[in-house]
PyMOL CGO cylinders between C-alpha atoms (Angstrom):
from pymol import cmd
from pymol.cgo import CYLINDER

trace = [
    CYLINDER, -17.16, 10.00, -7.17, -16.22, 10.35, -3.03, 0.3, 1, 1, 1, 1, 1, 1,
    CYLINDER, -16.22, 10.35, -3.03, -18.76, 7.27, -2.55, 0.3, 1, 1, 1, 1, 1, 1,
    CYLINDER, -18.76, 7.27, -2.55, -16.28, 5.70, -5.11, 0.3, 1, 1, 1, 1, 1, 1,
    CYLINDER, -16.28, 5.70, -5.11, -12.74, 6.58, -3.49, 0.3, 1, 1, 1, 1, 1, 1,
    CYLINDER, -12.74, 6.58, -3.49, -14.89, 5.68, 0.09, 0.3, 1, 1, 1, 1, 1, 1,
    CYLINDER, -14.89, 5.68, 0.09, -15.49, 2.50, -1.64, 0.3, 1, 1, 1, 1, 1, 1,
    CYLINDER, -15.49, 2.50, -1.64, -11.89, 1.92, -2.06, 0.3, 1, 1, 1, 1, 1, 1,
    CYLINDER, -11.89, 1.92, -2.06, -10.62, 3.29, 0.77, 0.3, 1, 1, 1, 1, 1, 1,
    CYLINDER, -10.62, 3.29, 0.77, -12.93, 0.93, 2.73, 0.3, 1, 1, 1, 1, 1, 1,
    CYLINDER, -12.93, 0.93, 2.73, -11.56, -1.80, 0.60, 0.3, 1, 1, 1, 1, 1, 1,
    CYLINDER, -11.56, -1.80, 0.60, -7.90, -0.31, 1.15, 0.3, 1, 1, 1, 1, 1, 1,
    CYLINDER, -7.90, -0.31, 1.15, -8.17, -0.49, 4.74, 0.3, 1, 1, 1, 1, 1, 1,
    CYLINDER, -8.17, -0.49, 4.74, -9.93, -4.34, 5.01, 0.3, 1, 1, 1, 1, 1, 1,
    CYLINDER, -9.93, -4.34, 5.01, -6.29, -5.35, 2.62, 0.3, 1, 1, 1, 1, 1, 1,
    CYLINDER, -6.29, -5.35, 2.62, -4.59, -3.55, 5.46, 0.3, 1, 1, 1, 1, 1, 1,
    CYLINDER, -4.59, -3.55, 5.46, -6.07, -4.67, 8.10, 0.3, 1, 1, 1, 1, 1, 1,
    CYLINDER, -6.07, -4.67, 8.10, -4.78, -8.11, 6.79, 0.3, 1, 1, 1, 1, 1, 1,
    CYLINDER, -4.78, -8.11, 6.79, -1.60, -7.90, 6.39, 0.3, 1, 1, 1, 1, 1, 1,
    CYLINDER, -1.60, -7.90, 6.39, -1.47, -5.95, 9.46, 0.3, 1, 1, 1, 1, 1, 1,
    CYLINDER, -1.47, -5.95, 9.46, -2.23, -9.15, 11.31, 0.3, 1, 1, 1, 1, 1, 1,
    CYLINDER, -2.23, -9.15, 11.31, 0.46, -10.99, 9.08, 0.3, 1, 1, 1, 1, 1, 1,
    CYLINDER, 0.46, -10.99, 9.08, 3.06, -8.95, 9.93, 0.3, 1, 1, 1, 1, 1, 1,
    CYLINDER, 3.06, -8.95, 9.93, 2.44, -8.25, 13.37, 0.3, 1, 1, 1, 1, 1, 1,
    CYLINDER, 2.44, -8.25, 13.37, 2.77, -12.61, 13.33, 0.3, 1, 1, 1, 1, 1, 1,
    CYLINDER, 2.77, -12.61, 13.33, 5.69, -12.28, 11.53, 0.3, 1, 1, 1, 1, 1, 1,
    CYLINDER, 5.69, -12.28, 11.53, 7.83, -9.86, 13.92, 0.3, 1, 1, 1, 1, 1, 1,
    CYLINDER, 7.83, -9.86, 13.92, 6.72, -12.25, 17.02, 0.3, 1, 1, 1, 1, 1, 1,
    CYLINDER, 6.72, -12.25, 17.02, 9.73, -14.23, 17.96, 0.3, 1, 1, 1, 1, 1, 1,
    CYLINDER, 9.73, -14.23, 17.96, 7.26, -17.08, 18.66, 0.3, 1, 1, 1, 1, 1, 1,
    CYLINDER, 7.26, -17.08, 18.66, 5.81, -18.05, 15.81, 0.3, 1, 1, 1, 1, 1, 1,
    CYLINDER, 5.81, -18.05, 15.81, 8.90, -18.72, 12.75, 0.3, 1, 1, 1, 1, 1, 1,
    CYLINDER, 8.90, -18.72, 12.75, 7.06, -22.01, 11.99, 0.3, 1, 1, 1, 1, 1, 1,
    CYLINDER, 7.06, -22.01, 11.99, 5.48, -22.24, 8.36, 0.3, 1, 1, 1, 1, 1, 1,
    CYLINDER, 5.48, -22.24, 8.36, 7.72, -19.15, 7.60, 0.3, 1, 1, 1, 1, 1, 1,
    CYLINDER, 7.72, -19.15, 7.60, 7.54, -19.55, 4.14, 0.3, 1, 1, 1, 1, 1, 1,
    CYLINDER, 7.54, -19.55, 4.14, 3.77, -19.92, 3.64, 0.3, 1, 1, 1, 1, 1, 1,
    CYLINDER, 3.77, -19.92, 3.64, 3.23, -16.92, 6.02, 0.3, 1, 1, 1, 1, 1, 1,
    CYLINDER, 3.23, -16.92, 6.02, 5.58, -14.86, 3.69, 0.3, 1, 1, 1, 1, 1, 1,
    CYLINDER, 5.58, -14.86, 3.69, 3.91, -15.96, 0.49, 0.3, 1, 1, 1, 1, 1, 1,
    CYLINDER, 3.91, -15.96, 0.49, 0.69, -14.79, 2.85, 0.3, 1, 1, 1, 1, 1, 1,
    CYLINDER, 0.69, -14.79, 2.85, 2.19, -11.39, 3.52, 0.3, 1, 1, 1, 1, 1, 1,
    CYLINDER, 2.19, -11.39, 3.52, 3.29, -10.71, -0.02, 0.3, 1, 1, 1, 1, 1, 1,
    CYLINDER, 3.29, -10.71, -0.02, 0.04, -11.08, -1.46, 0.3, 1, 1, 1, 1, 1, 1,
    CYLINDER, 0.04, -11.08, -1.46, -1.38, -8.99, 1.42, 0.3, 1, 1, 1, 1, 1, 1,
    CYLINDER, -1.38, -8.99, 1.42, 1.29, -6.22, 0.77, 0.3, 1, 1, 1, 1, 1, 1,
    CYLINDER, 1.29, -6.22, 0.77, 0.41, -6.35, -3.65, 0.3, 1, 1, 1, 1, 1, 1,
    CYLINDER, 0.41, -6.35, -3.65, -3.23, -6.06, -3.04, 0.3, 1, 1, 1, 1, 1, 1,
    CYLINDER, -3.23, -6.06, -3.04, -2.97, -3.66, -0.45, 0.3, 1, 1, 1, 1, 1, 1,
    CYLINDER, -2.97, -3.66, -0.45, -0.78, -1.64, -3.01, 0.3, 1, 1, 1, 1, 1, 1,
    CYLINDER, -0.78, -1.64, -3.01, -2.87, -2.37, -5.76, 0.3, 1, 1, 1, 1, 1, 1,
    CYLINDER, -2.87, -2.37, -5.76, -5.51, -0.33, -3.66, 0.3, 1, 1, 1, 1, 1, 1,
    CYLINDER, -5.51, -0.33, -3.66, -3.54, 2.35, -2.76, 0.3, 1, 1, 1, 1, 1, 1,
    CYLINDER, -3.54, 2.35, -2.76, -2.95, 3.45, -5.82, 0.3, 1, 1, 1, 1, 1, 1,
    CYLINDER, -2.95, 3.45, -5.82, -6.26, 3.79, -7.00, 0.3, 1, 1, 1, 1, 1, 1,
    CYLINDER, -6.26, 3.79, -7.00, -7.25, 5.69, -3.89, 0.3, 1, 1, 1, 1, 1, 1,
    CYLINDER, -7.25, 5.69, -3.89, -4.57, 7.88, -5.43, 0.3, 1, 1, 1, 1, 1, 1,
    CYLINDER, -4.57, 7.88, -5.43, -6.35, 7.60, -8.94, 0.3, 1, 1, 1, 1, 1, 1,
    CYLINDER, -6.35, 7.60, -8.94, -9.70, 8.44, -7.95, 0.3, 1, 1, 1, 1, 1, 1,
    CYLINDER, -9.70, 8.44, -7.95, -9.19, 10.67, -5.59, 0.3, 1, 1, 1, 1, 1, 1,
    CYLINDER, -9.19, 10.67, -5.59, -7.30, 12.75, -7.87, 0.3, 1, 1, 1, 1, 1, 1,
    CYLINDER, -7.30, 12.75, -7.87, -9.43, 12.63, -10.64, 0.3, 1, 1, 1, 1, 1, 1,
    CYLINDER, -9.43, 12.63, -10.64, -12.23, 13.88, -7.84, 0.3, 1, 1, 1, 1, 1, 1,
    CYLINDER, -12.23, 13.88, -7.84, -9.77, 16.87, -7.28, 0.3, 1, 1, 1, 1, 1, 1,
    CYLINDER, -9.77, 16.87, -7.28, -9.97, 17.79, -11.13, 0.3, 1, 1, 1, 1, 1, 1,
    CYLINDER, -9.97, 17.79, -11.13, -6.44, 16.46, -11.62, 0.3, 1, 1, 1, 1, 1, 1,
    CYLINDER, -6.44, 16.46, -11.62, -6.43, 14.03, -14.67, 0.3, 1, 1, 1, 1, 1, 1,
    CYLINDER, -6.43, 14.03, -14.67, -3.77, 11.05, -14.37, 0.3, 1, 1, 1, 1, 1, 1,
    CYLINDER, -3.77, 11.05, -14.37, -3.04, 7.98, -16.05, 0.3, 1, 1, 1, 1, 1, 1,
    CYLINDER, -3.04, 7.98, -16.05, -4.76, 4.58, -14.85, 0.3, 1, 1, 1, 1, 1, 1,
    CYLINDER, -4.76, 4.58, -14.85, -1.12, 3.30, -13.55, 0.3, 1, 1, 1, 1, 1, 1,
    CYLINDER, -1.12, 3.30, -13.55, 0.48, 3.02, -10.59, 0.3, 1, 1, 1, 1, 1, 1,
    CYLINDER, 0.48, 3.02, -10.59, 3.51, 5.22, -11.17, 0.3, 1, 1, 1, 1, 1, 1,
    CYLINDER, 3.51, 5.22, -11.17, 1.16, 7.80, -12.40, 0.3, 1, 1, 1, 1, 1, 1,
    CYLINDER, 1.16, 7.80, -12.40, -0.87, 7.95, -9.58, 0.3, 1, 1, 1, 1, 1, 1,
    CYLINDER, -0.87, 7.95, -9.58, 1.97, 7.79, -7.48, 0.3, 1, 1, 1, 1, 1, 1,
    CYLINDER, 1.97, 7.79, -7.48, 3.48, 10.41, -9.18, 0.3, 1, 1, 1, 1, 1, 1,
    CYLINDER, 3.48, 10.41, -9.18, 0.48, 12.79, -9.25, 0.3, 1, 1, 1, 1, 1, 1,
    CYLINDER, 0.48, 12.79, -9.25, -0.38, 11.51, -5.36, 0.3, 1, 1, 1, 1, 1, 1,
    CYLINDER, -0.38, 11.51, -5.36, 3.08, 12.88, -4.20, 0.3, 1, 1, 1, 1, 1, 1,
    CYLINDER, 3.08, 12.88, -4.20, 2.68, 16.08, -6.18, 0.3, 1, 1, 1, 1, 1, 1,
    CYLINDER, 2.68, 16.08, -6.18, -0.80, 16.51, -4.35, 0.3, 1, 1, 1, 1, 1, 1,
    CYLINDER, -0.80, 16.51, -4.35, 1.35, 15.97, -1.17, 0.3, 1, 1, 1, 1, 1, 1,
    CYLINDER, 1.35, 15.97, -1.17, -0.73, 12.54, 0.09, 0.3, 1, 1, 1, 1, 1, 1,
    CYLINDER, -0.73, 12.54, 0.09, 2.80, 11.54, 1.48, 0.3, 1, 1, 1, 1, 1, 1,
    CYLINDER, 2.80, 11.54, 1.48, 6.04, 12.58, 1.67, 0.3, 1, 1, 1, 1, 1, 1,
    CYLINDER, 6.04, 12.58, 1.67, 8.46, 9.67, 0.52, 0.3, 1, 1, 1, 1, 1, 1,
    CYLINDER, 8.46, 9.67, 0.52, 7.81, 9.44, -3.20, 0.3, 1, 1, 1, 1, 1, 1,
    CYLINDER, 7.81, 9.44, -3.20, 11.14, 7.76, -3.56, 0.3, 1, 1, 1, 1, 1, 1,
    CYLINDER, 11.14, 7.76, -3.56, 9.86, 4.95, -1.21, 0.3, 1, 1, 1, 1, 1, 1,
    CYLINDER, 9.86, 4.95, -1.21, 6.54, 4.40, -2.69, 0.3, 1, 1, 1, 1, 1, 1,
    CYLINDER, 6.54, 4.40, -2.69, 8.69, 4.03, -5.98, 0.3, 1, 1, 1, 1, 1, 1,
    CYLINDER, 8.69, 4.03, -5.98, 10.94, 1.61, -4.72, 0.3, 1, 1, 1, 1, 1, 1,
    CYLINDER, 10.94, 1.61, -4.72, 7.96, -0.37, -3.55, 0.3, 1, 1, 1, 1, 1, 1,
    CYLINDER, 7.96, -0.37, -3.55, 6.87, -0.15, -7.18, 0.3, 1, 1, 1, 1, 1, 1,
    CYLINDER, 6.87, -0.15, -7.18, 10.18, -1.25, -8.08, 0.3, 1, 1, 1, 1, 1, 1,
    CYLINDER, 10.18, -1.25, -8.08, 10.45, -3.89, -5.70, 0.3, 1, 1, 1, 1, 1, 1,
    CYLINDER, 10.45, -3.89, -5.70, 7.05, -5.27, -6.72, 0.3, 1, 1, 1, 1, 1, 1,
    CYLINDER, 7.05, -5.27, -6.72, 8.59, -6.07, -10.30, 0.3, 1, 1, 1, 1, 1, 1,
    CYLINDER, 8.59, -6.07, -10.30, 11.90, -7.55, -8.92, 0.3, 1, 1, 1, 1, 1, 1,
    CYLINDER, 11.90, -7.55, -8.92, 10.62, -9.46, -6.16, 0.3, 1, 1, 1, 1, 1, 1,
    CYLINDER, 10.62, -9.46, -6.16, 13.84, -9.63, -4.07, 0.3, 1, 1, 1, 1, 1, 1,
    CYLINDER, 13.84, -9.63, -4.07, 15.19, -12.21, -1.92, 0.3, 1, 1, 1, 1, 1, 1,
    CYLINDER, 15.19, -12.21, -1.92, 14.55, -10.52, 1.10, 0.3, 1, 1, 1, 1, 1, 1,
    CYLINDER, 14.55, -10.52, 1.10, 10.73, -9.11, 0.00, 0.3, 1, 1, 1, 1, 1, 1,
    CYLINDER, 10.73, -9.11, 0.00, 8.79, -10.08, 2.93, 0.3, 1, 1, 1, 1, 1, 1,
    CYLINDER, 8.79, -10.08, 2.93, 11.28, -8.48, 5.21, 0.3, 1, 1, 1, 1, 1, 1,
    CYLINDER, 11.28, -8.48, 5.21, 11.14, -5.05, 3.46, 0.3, 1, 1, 1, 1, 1, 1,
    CYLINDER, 11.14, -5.05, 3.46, 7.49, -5.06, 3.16, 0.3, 1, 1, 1, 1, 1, 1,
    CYLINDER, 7.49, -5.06, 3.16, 7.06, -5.75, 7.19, 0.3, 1, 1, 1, 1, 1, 1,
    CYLINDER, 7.06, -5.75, 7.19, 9.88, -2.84, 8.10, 0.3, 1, 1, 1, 1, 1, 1,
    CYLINDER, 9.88, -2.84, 8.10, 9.67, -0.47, 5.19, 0.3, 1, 1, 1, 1, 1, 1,
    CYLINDER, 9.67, -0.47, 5.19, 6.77, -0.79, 3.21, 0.3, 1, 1, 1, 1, 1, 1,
    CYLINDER, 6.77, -0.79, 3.21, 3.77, -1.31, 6.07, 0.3, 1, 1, 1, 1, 1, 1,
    CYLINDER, 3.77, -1.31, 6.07, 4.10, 1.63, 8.38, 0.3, 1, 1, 1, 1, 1, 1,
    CYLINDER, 4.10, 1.63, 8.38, 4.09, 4.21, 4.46, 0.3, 1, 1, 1, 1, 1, 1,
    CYLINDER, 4.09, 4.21, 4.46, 0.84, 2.15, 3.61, 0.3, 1, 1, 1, 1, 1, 1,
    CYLINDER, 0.84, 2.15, 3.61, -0.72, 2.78, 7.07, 0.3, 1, 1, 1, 1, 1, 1,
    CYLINDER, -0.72, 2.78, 7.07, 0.31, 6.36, 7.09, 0.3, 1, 1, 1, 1, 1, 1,
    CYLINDER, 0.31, 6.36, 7.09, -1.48, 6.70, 3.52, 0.3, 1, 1, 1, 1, 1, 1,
    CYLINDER, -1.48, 6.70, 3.52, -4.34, 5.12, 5.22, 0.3, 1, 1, 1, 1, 1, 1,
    CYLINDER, -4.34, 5.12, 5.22, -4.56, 7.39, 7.63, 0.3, 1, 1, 1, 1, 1, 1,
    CYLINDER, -4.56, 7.39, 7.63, -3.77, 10.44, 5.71, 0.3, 1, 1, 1, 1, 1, 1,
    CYLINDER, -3.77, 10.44, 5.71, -6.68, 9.54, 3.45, 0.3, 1, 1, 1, 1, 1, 1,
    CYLINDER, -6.68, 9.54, 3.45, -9.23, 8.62, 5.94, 0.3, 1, 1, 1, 1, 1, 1,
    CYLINDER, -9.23, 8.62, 5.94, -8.50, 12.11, 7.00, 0.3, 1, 1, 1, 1, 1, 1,
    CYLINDER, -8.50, 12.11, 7.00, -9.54, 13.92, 3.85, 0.3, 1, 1, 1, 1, 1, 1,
    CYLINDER, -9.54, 13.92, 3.85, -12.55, 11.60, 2.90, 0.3, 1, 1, 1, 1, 1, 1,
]
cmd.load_cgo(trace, "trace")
């Protein structure tokens, strides 16, 4: 099972790594041409790289002999409790936010949403 969550954490980090370079793009004042397509770029970054977080959370909870629901609340839920981070309300909202799809998506995922998925990152590449 830890050459599974190593698996996905590997394939975690190459969806981070990607929109990394997205929204590093994004926040240089240089390049606001083909805005749109970059941000329909960096949204699809931002869900995969979610989707893969959360089953980091799955597996590597189920490795720790803590049963939880194949869903990303539940693993978000159970990841908190396990203390993987310490915003739960923020990886809720990006939940949330996933569903709604706000006006002003790209710009939370770049400010809010990035630096809690690199933290994760790093907090799990730290216990694997």
């Amino acid at each position: 099972m830890v050459q599974t969550i190593q698996t996905k954490l590997l394939a975690y980090t190459a969806a981070l790594d990607d929109l990394s370079a997205v929204v590093e793009f994004l926040q240089s004042p240089d390049n606001h041409t083909a805005l749109e397509t970059i941000e329909r770029g960096l949204i699809e970054r931002f869900e995969l790289s979610h989707d893969m977080a959360w089953r980091v959370m799955h597996d590597y909870a189920v490795e720790n002999d803590t049963p939880v629901a194949n869903s990303d609340r539940a693993a978000t839920r159970e990841a908190f409790a396990m203390q993987l981070f310490d915003d739960g309300y923020l990886w809720m909202e990006m939940i949330a936010t996933r569903a709604a799809k706000p006006e002003h998506y790209a710009k939370l995922i770049a400010e809010r949403f990035f630096p809690e998925l690199m933290k994760f990152r790093n907090t799990m590449k730290s216990k694997i």
